[in-house]
Phi, psi and omega in degrees: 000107172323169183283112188255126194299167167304326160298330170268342178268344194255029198266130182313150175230321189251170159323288197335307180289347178304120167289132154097179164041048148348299196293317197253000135331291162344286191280008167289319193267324187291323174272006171277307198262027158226017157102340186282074198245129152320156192256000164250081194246130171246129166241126192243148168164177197286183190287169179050022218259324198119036149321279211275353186271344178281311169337318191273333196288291177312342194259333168297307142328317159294341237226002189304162206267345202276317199136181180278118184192140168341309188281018234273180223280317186079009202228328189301181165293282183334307189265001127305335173254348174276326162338280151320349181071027203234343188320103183324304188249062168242076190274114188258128159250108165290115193283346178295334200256341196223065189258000163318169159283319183301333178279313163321312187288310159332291183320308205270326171324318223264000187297335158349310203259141192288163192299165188263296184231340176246199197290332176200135180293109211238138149215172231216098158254132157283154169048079165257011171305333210266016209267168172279181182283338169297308159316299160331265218300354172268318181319318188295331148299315162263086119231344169290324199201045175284160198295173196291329194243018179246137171241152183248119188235095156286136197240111182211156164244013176211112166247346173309318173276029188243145173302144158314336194291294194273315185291328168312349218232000148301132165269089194294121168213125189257128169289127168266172190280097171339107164288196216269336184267339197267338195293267187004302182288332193280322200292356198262314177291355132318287189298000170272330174292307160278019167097022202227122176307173196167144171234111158357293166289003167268014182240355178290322184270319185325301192295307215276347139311279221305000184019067167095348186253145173293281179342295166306326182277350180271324181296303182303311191305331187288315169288340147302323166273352176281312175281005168250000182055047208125284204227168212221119177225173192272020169245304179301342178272320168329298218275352190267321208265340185071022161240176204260168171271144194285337156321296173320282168348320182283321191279315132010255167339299169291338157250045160275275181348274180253075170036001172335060190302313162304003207235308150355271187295326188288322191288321172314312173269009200263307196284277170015297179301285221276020169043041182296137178295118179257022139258017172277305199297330172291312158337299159293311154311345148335285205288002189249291174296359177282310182303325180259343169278026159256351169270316181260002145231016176204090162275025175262347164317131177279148176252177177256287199242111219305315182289351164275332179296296215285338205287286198310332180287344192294284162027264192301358191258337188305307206223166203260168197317311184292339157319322201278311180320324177273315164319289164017261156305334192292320174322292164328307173306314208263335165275077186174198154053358179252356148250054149249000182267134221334287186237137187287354152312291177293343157270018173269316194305301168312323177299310199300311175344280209295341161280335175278327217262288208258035171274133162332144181244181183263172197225113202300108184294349197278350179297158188286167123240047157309301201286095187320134183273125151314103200283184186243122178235182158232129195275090185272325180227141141271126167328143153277014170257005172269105198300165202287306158304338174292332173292319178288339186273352167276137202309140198287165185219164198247152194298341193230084243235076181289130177232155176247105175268122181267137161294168157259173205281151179285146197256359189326180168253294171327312176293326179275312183299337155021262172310320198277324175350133178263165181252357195293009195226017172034058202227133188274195038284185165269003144284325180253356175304349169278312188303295195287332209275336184267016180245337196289147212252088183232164176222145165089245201256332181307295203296315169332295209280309185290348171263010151225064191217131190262132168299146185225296137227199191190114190212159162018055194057040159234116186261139183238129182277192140195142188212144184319191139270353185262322205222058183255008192289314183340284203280059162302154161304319163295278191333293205284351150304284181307348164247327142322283156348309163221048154300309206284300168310336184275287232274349195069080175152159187272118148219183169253160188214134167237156185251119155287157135283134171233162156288341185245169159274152190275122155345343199246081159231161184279336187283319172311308175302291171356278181315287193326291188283026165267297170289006154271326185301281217291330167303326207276326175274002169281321189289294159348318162284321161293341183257005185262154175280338183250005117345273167349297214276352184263322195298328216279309192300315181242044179036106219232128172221169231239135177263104183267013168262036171228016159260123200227132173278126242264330209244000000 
């Protein structure tokens, strides 16, 4: 007996084996077993999602010799030969290979005649988007108004191109796109059934090729055991797809993180060797960086797969959101840029570059202010009485001039004693508390909530907040688990924590103090500005005025 690929011996026979598409499984079964059938059915969706296997399933259910069910028996002659693909009345047509009118007409003569050996005569197009408009239009009266024992099964993968005409006259069911757990889980209950060894992460990349279709995921399995002789492992599967392993992806990253350039080039030339597609491979650093700027901003999100979760948290915590955002795009570009580029190795080397090349630098605190700042004017007029030498020896200046102004440092008292606090005696108050909530290691809507929740006491292992009424969305359950959790950890002790509401907001927040010396920084460089002489001597000479949102304070 030849080899039947895995897509075809393992094609769902009953509702019951469908993976997925719930939603359109239900009305398919309520209307079978409660008698209520439409005489037009379209199932839309991308290739492999189960278009046509759900069709022959319904159509195997009209026609089971037991009766009309959900259920059919699979054992009758009928629901045996629709199995086989041999049923007289179950007519499958590819509208792709038979878009005449004249093949339509053909189709449609024999619709007259009552079924031959089962209850109703069903057919079943596939890709009927592709028929032409004379078609449609001969279709369109018996679809409208068809015999009692004729059934209609549309199969398509554009329905945007089918007429208005025809989707009215239809019970509409859009298939979605399989995810990465439901393909993963079908594939691993094959292979137990077939007999065949197999590592979890090589059938975790296998679905994730498979971009939403089972079919495709079934075809790589099958080639997956053929190159694997047998057993299925995830470095045979990386090297059969020309993608990387997410270790690499981990190895990658980090040193991205930390700015390692040799280490870099070397993992590049690592992929290289091992003759990996380096736009799978940006593709996955797509999908990696996407994961931790998502652990890092919505870390309450459920995971799958732990070991990989615990990789990215690692990550995500090494470096800040907005970076990953610039890695991000810089990819996005640069896979959109790589074939143009000489070769694709040196434009994969090159992306990696330009994330070491465009990382934010830090702003050197030693500076001084011997060097007089450049202001921010808008160049509005020149006097015409400013003679042409005196103008050519003066520097030329640009209409629009971004200056960075440095502040001094805040002189509060208060604020330093703060900073100064010892913490040794792990003890909470309304002195230190500004001081500990910025110290404390929290993220997300967790960091949200303590800087802006004012102490109120700490009594009998209980800390009691206050937080506004505007931002009382803050104090989720989880956020107030995780910052007890580690409220608990700072103090060595179990403790509870309650949140109050207030109607006004309290001054004594960390989100408050923030703002405050923000908005003293930015007065204080403004002020700066207005007070410099060569400010002064450029506003006169070229009547000249000062853009105070492009004064940013240094500190």
């Amino acid at each position: 007996m030849s080899y039947l690929v895995l897509a075809r011996k393992w094609r769902p026979k009953t509702f019951s084996e469908v993976v997925g598409q719930q939603h359109v499984l239900k009305a398919l079964i309520n209307g079978l077993d409660q008698d209520r059938l439409h005489h037009a059915f379209l199932f839309s969706g991308t290739r492999g999602v189960g278009k046509t296997t759900l069709a022959r399933i319904f159509a195997k259910s009209l026609n089971c010799e037991q009766g009309v069910s959900s259920k059919p028996c699979g054992e009758c002659q009928s629901c045996q030969e629709v199995d086989a693909g041999r049923f007289v009345d179950l007519i499958e047509v590819d509208a792709a290979s038979r878009t005449k009118v004249d093949d339509t007409r053909e189709l449609l003569d024999n619709v007259q005649y009552a079924p031959s050996r089962g209850r109703y005569k069903v057919y079943l197009i596939d890709e009927v988007h592709m028929l032409s408009t004379s078609s449609f239009n001969a279709l369109l009266k018996t679809l409208e108004e068809p015999p009692s024992h004729v059934k209609f099964l549309f199969a398509t993968t554009d329905p945007q191109k089918l007429p208005v005409t025809i989707l009215s006259r239809c019970l509409q069911f859009n298939l979605r796109r399989l995810d990465i757990t439901q393909i993963s889980d079908h594939l691993v209950k094959i292979l137990g059934k077939e007999s065949v060894e197999f590592e979890h992460a090589a059938l975790i990349e296998i679905a994730r090729a498979a971009d939403g279709s089972m079919r495709d995921a079934l075809s790589l399995l099958d080639q997956a055991i053929s190159f694997g002789a047998g057993s299925i492992t995830n470095e045979q599967v990386n090297q059969m797809l020309g993608t990387i392993s997410q270790q690499q992806v981990h190895l990658l990253m980090s040193a991205l993180i930390n700015n390692d350039g040799q280490n870099l080039l070397q993992q590049a030339q690592e992929i290289s060797a091992q003759g990996r597609d380096f736009k799978l491979v940006l593709n996955e650093l797509l999908a990696s960086l996407q994961r931790i700027a998502s652990i890092q901003l919505v870390p309450d999100l459920e995971h799958t797969d732990e070991k990989n979760f615990e990789q990215f948290q690692q990550l995500a915590q090494q470096c800040s959101p907005e970076l990953i955002q610039l890695f991000y795009q810089i990819t996005l570009h640069g896979k959109r840029d790589l074939p143009y580029a000489s070769d694709p190795q040196s434009g994969f080397e090159m992306v990696l570059l330009r994330m070491l090349s465009f990382q934010p630098m830090k702003i050197d605190s030693d500076m001084t202010d011997d060097t007089p700042p450049a202001p921010s004017v808008t160049n509005k007029t020149i006097s015409p009485n400013v003679s042409q030498t005196h103008y050519a020896k003066t520097k030329p200046i640009e209409p629009v001039i971004h200056h960075v102004a440095e502040s001094p440092p805040p002189v509060n008292d208060a604020t330093t004693e703060k900073v100064t606090t010892s913490n040794d005696d792990k003890d909470i108050n309304s002195a230190n508390w500004l001081n500990i909530i910025g110290q404390l290691k929290l993220t997300a809507f967790t960091r949200q909530l303590g800087d802006n929740s004012a102490f109120i006491k700490f009594e009998n292992n209980q800390i009691t907040l206050a937080i506004a009424d505007g931002l009382a969305h803050l104090a989720s359950d989880k956020a107030q688990e995780r910052l007890t959790s580690e409220l608990s950890r700072y103090l060595a002790q179990d403790i509870k924590l309650t949140i109050q509401q207030e109607s006004q907001a309290s001054t004594a927040t960390l989100a408050n103090e923030r703002a405050e010396q923000k908005r003293s920084s930015q007065q204080q460089a403004v002020d700066s500005i207005h007070n410099d002489p060569i400010v002064a001597a450029i506003k006169q000479t070229f009547d000249a005025r000062i853009i105070e949102s492009t004064i940013k304070p240094l500190n």
